[in-house]
TIRO-2110 file (N, C-alpha, C; in Angstrom, 1 decimal):
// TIRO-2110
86.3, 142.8, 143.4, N, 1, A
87.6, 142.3, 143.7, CA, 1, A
88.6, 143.0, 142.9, C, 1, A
89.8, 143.2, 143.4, N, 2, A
90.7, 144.1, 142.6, CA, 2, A
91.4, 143.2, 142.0, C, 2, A
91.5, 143.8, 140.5, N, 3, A
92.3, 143.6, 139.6, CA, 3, A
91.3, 142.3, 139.0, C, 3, A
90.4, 141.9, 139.0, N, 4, A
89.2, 141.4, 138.2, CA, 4, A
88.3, 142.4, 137.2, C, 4, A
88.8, 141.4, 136.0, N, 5, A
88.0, 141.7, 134.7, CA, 5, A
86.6, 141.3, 134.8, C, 5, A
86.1, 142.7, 134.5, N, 6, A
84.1, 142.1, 134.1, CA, 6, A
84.1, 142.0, 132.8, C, 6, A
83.5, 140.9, 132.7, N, 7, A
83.3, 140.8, 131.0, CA, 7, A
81.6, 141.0, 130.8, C, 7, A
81.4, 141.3, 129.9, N, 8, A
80.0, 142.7, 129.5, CA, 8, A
79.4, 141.3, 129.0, C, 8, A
78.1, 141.4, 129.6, N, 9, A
77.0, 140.2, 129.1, CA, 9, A
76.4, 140.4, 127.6, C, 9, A
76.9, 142.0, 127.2, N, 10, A
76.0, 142.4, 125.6, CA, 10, A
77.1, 141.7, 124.7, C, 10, A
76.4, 140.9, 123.9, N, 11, A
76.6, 140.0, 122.4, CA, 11, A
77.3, 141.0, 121.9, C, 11, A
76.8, 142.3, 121.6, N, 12, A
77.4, 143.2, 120.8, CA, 12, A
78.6, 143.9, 121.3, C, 12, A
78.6, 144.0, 122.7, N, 13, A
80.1, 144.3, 123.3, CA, 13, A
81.5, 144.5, 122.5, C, 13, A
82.1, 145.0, 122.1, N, 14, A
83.1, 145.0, 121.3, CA, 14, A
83.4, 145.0, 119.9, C, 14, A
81.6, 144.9, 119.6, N, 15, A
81.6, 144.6, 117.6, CA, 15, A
80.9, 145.4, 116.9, C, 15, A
81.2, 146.0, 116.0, N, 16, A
81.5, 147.2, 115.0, CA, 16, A
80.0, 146.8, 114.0, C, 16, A
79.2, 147.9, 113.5, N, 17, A
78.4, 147.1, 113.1, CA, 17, A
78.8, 146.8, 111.7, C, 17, A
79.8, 147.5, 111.1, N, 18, A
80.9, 147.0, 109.7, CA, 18, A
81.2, 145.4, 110.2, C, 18, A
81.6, 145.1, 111.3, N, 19, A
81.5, 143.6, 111.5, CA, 19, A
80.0, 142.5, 111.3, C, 19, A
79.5, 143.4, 112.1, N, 20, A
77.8, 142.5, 111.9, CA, 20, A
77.6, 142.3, 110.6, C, 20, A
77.8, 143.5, 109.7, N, 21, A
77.2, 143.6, 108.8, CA, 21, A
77.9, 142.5, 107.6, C, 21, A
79.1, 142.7, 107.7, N, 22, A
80.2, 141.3, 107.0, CA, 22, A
79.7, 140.1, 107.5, C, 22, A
79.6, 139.7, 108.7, N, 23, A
79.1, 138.7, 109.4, CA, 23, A
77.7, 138.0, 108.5, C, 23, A
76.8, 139.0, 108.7, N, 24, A
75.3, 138.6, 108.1, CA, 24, A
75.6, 138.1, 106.4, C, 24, A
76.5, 139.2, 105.8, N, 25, A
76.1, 138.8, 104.5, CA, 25, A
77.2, 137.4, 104.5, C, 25, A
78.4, 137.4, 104.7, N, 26, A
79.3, 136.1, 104.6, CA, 26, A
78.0, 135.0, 105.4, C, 26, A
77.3, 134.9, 106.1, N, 27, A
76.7, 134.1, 106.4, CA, 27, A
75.6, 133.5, 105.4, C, 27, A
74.6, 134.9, 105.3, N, 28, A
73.3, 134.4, 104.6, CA, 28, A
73.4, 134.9, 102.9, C, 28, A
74.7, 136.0, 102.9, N, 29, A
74.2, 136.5, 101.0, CA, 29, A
72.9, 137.7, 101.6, C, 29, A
73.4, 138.7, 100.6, N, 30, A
72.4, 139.8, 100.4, CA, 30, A
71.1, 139.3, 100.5, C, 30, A
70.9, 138.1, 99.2, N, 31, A
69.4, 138.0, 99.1, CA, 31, A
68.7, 137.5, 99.9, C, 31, A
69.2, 136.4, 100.8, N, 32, A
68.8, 135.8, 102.0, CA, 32, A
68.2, 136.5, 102.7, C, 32, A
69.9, 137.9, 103.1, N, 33, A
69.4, 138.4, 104.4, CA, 33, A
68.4, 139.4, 104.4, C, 33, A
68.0, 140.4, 102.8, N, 34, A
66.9, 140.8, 102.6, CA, 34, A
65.8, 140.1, 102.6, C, 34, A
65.4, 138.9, 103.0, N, 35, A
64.5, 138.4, 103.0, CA, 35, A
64.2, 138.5, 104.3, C, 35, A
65.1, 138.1, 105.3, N, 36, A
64.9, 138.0, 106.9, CA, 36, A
64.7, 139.1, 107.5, C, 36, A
65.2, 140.3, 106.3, N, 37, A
65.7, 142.1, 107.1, CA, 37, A
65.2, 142.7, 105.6, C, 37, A
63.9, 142.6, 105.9, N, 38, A
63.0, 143.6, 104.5, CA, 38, A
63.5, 145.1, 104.7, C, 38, A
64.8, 145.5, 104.1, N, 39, A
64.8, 146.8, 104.4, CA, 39, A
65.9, 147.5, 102.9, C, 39, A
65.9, 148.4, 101.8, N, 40, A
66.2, 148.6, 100.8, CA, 40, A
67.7, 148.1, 100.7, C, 40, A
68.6, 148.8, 102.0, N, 41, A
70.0, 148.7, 101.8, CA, 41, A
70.3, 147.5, 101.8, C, 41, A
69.7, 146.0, 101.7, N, 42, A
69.9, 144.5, 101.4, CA, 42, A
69.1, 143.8, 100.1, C, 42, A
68.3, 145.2, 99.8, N, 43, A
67.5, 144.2, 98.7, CA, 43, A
67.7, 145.3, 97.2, C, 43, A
67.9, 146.7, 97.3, N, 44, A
68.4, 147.0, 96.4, CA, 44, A
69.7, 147.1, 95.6, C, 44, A
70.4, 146.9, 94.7, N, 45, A
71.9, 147.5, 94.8, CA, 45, A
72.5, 147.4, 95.8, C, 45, A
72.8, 146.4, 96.9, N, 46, A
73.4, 146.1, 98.2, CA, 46, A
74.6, 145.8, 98.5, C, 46, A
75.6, 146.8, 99.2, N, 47, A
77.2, 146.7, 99.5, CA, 47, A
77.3, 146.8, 101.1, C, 47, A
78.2, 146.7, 101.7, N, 48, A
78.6, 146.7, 102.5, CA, 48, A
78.7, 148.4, 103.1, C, 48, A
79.4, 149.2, 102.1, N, 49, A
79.4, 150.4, 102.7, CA, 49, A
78.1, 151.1, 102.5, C, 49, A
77.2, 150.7, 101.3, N, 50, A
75.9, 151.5, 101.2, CA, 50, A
75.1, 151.4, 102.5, C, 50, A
75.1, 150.1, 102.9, N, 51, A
74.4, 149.8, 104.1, CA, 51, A
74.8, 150.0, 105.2, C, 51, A
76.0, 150.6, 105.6, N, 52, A
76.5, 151.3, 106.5, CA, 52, A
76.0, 152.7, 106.7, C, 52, A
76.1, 153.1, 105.8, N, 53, A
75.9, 154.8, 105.7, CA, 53, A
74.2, 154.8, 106.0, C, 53, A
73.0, 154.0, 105.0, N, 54, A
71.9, 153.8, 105.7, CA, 54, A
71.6, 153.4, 107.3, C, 54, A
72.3, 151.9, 107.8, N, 55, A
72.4, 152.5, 109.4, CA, 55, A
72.4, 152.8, 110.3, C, 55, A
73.5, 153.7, 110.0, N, 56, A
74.1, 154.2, 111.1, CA, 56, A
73.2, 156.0, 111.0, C, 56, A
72.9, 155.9, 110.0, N, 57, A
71.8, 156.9, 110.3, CA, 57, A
70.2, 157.0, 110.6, C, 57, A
69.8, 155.8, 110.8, N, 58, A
68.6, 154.9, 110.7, CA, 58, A
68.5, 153.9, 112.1, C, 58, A
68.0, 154.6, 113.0, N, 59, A
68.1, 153.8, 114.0, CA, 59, A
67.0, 152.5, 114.3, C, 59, A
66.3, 153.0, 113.7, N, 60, A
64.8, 151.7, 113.6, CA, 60, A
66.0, 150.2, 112.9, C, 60, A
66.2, 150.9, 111.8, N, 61, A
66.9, 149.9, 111.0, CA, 61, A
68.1, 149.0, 111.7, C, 61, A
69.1, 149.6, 112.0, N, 62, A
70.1, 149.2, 113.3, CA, 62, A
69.5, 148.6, 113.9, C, 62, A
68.7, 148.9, 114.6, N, 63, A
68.6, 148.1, 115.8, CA, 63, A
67.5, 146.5, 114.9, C, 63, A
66.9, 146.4, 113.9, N, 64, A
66.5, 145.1, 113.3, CA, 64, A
67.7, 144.3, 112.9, C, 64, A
69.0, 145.3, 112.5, N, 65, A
69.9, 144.1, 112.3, CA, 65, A
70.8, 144.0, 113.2, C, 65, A
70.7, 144.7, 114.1, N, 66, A
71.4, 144.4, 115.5, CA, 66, A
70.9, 142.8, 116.2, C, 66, A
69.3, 143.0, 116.3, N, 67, A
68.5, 142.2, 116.8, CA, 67, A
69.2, 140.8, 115.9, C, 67, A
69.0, 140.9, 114.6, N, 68, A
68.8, 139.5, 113.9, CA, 68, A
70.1, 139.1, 114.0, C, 68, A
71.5, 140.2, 114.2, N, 69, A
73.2, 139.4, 114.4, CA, 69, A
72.8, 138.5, 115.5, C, 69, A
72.3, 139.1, 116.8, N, 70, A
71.9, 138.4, 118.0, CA, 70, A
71.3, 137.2, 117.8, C, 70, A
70.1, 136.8, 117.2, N, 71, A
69.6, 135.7, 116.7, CA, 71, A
70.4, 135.2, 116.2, C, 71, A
70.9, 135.2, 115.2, N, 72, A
71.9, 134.6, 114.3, CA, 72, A
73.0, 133.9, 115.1, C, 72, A
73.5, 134.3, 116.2, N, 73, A
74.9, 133.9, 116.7, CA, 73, A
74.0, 132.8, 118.0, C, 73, A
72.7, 133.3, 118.4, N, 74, A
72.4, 132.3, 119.2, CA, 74, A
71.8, 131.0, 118.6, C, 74, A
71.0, 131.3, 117.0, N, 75, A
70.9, 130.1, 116.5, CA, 75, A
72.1, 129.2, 116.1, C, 75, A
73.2, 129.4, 115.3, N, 76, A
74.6, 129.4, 115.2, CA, 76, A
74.8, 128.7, 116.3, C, 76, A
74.8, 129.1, 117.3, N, 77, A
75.5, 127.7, 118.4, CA, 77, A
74.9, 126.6, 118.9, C, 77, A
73.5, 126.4, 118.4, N, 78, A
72.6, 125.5, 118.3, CA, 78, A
73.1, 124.5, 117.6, C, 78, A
74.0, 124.8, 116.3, N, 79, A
74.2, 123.5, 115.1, CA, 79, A
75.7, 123.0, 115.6, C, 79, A
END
């Protein structure tokens, strides 16, 4: 139909993973979320930008805390 907006079924559609990543820790705290997401940039020395830069170069990794924002936002609307 013309001049109809599709709006994109992906969760992640429009969010940065500098958002997810704010998102997770204001939700669970570093230590938490290294517990959920066994992965160094959460459980060592853990910042926001360090764990960016690991990432976004680290696609295994991305996509585990891609996965768990996903979980997170569908458990979230459960409560």
């Amino acid at each position: 139909m013309e001049g109809e907006v599709q709006k994109s079924k992906d969760p992640l559609h429009g969010i940065t993973l500098e958002m997810i990543v704010k998102h997770l820790e204001a939700s669970y705290g570093w230590e938490e979320l290294g517990k959920h997401i066994a992965i160094n940039c959460f459980t060592s020395n853990p910042s926001v930008q360090s764990s960016l830069k690991f990432l976004r170069k680290t696609p295994w990794a991305r996509t585990k805390v891609e996965n768990f924002y996903k979980y997170s936002l569908r458990h979230n609307k459960l409560k």
